[in-house]
C-alpha positions as CSV (number, residue, x, y, z in Angstrom):
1,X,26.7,23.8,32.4
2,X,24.8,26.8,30.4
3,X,25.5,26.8,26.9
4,X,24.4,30.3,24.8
5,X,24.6,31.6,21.6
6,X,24.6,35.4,20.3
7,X,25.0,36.0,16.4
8,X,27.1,39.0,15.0
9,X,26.2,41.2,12.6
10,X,29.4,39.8,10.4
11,X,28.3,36.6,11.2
12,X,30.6,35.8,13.8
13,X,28.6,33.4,16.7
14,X,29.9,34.0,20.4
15,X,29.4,30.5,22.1
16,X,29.1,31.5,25.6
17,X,29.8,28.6,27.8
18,X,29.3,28.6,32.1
19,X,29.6,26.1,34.5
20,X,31.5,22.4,34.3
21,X,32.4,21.2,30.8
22,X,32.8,17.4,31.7
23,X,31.8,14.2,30.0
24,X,28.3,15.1,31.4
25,X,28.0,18.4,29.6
26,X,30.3,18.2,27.0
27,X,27.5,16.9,24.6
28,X,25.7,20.2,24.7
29,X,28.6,22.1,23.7
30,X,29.1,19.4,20.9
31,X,25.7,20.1,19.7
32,X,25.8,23.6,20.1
33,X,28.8,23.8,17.9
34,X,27.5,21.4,15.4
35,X,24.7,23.9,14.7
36,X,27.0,26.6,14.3
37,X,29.8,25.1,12.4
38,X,27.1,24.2,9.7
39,X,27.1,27.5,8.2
40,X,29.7,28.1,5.6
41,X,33.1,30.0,6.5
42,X,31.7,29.7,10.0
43,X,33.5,31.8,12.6
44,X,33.1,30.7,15.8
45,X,34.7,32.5,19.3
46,X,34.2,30.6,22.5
47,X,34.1,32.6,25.1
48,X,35.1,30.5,28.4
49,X,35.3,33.5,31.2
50,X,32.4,31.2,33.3
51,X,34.2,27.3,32.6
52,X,35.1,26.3,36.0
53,X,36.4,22.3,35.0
54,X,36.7,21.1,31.8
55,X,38.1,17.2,31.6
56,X,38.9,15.8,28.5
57,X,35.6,15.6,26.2
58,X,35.1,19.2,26.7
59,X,38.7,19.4,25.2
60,X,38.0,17.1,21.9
61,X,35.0,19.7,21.3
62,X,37.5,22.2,20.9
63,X,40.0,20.3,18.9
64,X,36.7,19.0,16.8
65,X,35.3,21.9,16.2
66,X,38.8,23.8,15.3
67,X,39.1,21.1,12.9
68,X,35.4,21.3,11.1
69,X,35.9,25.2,11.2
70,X,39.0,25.1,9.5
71,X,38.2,22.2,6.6
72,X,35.1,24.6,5.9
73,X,37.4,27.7,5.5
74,X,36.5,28.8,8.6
75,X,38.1,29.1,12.3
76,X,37.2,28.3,15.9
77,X,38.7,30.7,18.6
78,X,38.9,30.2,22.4
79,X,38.2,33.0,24.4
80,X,38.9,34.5,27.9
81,X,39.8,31.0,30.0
82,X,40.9,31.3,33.1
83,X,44.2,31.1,34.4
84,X,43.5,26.9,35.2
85,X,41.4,26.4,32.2
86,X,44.5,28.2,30.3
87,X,47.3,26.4,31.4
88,X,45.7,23.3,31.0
89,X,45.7,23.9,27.0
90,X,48.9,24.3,27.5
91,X,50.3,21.5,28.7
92,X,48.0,19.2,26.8
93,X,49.5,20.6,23.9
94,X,46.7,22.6,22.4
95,X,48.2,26.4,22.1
96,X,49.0,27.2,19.8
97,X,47.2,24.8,17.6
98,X,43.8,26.5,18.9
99,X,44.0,30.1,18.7
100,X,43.2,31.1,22.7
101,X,42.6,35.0,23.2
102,X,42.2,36.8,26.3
103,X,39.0,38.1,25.9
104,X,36.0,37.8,23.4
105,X,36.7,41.4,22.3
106,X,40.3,40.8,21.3
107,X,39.0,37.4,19.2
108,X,36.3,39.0,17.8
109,X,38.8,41.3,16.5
110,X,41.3,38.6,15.7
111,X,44.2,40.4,17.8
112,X,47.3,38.6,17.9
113,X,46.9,36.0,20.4
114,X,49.1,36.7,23.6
């Protein structure tokens, strides 16, 4: 897995994340956020075009993060999965709780989720 990160000039971060996101990996995305989400208000889009698995850890850093974003008055929002990566939110539950947009444009814009 290749974790990368690309500031904004409004301070939004794009997390770009490639590869398996599995109990393996999953720490570097936890880190990764963690460094983000220390900012205040952070704004965070997770852009998940190039996730080809993701098992349950890679999961909690979504619902962890989401959480830490939002207590700091921020938000956390899931970009671009594909179509397996995007159903499987859905059945565990987590859309809508975690905003999931189709592409990192339309969540750096904060369109409607669809």
């Amino acid at each position: 897995m290749h974790v990368s990160v690309i500031g904004n000039p409004d301070d939004t971060v794009v997390v770009t994340v490639r590869g398996n996101l599995d109990l393996d990996t999953a720490p570097v995305l936890r880190t990764t956020m963690d460094q983000v989400l220390e900012r205040p208000h952070p704004r965070v889009v997770v852009d998940l075009s190039g996730v080809d698995f993701c098992d349950s850890t890679g999961l909690s850093a979504f619902v962890l993060g989401h959480q830490r974003a939002a207590a700091s008055g921020g938000w956390v929002r899931l970009a671009a999965p594909g179509e397996w990566l995007h159903g499987l939110l859905r059945t565990v539950g987590l859309v809508p709780t975690l905003a999931v947009y189709p592409s990192v444009a339309d969540a750096l814009a904060g369109t409607p989720p669809g």
